[in-house]
Backbone as CSV, one residue per row, in Angstrom:
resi,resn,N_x,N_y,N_z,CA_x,CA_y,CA_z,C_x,C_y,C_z
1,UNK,-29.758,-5.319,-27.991,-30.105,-6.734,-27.980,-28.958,-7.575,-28.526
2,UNK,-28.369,-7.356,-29.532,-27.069,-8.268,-30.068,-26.317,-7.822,-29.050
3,UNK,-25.959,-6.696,-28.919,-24.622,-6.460,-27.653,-24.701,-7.772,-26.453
4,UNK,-25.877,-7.849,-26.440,-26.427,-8.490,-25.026,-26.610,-10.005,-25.285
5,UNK,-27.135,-10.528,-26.338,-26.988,-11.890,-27.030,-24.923,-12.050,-27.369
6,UNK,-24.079,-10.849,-28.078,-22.979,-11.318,-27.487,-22.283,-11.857,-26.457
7,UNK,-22.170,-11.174,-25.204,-22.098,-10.669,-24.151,-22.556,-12.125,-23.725
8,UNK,-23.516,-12.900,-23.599,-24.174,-13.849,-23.135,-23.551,-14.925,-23.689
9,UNK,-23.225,-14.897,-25.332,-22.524,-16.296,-25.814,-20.951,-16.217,-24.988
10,UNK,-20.177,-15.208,-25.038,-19.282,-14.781,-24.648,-18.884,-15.594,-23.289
11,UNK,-19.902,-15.133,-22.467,-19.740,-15.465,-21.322,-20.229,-17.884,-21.037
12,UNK,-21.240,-17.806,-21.896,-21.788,-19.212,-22.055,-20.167,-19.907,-22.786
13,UNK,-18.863,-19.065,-23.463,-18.166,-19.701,-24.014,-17.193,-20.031,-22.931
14,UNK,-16.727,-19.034,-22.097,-15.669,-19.062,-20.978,-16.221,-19.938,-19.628
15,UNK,-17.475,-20.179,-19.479,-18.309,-21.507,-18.881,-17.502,-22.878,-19.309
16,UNK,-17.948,-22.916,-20.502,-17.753,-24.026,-21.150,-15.978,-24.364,-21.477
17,UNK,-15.190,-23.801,-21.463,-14.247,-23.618,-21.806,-13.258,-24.181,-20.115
18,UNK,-14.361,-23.278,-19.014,-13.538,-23.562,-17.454,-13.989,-25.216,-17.229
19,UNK,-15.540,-25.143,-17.368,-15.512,-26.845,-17.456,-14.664,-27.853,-18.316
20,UNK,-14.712,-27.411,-19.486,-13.488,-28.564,-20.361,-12.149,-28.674,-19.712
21,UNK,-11.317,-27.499,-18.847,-10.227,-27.457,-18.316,-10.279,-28.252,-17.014
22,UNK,-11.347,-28.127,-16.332,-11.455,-28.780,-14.808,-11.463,-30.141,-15.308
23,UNK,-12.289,-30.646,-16.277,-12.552,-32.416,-16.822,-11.216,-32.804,-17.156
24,UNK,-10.141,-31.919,-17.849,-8.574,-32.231,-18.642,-7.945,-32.503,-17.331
25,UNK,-8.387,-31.822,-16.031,-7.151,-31.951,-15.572,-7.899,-32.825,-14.214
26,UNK,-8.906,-33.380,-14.547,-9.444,-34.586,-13.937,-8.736,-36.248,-14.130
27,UNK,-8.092,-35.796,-15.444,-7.664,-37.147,-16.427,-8.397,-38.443,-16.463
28,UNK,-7.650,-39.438,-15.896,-7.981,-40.493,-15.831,-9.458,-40.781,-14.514
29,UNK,-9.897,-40.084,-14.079,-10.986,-40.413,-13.286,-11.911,-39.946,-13.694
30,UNK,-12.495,-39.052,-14.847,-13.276,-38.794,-15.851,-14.208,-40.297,-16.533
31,UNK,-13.007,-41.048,-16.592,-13.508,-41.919,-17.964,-14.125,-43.432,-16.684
32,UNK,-13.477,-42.979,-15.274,-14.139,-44.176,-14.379,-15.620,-43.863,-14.036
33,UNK,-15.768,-42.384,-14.041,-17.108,-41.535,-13.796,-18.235,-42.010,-14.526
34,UNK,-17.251,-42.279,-16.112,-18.572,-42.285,-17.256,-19.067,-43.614,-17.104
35,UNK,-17.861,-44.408,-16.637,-18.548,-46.016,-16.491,-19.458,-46.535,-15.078
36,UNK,-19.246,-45.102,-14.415,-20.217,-45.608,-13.174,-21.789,-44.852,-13.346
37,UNK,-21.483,-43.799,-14.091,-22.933,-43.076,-14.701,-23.567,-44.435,-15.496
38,UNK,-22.988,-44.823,-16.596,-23.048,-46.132,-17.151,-24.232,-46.926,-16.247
39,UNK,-23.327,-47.616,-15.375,-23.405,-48.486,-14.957,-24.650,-47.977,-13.578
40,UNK,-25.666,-46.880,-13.795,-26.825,-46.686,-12.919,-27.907,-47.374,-13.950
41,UNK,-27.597,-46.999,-14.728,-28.715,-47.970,-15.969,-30.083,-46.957,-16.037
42,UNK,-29.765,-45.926,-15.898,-30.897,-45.165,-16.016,-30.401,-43.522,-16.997
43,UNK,-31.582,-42.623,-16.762,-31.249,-41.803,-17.956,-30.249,-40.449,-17.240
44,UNK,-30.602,-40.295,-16.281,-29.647,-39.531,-15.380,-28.703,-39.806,-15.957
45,UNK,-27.817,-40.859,-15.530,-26.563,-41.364,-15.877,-26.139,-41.327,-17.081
46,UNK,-26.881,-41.879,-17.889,-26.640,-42.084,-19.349,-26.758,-40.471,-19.988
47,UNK,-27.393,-39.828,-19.541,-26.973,-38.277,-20.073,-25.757,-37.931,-19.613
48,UNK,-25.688,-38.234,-18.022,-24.498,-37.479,-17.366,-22.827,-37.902,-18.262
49,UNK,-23.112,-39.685,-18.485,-22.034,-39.913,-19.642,-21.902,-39.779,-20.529
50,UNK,-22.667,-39.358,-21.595,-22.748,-38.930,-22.797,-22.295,-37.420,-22.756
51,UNK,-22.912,-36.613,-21.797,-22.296,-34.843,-21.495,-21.000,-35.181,-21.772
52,UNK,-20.825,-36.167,-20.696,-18.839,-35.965,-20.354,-18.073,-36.847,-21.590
53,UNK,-18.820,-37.441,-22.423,-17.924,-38.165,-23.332,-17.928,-37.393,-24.581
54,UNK,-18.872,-35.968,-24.673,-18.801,-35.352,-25.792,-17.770,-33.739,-25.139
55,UNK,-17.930,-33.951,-23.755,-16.901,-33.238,-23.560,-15.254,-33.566,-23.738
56,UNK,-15.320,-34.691,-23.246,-13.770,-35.274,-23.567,-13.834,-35.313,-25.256
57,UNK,-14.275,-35.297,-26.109,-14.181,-35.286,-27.485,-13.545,-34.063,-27.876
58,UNK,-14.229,-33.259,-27.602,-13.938,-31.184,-27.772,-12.466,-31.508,-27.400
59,UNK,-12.150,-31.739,-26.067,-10.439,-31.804,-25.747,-9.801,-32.434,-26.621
60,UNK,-10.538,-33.449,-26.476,-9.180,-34.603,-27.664,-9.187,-33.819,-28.911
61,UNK,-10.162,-33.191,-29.312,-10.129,-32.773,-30.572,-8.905,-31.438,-30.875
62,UNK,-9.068,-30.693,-29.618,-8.377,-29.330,-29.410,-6.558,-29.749,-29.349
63,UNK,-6.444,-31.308,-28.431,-5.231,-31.411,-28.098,-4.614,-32.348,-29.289
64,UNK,-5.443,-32.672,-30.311,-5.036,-33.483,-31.323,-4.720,-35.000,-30.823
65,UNK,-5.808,-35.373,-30.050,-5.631,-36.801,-29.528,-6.619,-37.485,-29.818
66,UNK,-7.687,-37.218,-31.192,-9.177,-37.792,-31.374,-9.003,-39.412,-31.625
67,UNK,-7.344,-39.941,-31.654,-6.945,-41.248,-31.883,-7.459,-42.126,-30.775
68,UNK,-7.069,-41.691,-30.053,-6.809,-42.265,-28.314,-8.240,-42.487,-27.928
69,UNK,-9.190,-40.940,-28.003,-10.505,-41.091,-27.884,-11.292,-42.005,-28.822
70,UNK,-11.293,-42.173,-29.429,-12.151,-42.929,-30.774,-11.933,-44.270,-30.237
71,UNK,-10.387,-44.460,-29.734,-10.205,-46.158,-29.025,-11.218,-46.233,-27.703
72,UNK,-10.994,-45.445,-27.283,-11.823,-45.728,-25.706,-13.278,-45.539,-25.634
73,UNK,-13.466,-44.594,-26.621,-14.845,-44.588,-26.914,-15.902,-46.324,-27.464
74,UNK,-15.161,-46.553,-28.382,-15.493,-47.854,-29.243,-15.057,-49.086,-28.268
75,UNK,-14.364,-48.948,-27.071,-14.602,-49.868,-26.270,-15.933,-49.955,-25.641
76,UNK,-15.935,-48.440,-24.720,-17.023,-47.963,-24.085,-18.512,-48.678,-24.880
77,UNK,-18.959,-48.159,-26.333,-19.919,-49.235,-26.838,-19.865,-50.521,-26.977
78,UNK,-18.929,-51.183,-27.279,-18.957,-52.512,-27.595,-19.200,-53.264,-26.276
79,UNK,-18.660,-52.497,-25.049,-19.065,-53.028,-23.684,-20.383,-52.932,-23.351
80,UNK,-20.624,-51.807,-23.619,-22.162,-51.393,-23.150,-22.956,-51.398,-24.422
81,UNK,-22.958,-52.434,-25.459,-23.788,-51.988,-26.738,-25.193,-52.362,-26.260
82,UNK,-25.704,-53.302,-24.957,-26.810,-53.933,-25.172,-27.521,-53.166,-24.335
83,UNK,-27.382,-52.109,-24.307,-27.773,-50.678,-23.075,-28.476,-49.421,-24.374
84,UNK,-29.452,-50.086,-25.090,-30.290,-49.491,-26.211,-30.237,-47.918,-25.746
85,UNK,-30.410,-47.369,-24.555,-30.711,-46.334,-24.760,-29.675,-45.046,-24.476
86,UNK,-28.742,-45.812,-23.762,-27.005,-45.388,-23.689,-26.536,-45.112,-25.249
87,UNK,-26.725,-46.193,-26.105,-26.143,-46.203,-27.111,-26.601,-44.881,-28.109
88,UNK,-28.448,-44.710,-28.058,-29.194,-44.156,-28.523,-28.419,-42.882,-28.639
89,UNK,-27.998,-42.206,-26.768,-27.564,-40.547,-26.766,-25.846,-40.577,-27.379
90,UNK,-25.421,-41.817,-27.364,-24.093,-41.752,-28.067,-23.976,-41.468,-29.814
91,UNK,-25.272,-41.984,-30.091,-25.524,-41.539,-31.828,-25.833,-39.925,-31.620
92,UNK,-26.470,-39.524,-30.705,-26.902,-38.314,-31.086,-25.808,-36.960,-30.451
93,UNK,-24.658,-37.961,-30.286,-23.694,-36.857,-30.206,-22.736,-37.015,-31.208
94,UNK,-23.103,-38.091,-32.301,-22.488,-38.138,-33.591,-21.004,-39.002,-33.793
């Protein structure tokens, strides 16, 4: 059972790891994505941008760029602050 609960995170890590690489080397059309998820005004979307804005975090964090992100991020709310429930899944990714 642990072999197999390894084996499973293992594999759930190299998932996660091929997606963060496909989003890095998406660059700049990532962050137009999050503003058109945004901009459906519904929860679909607003998860789908919040996924990808806590994914671009992990990178920035890995590539030592959490500067750059923290700017674009804090635009991203201040644009969309009056979108209560956008904002809501952005607290709960901390």
């Amino acid at each position: 059972a642990a072999a197999e609960r390894k084996r499973r995170d293992e594999e759930a890590e190299r998932a996660r790891c091929a997606r963060l690489a496909t989003i890095e080397r998406r660059g700049e059309s990532v962050w137009q994505e999050i503003e058109a998820e945004i901009e459906r005004r519904n929860a679909t979307g607003y998860d789908k941008a919040a996924t990808l804005l806590a994914d671009l975090r992990a990178i920035a964090e890995t590539k030592g760029s959490t500067e750059t992100f923290t700017r674009r991020l804090r635009t991203i709310r201040e644009r969309h602050a009056r979108k209560e429930r956008f904002i809501e899944r952005l607290k709960k990714l901390g």
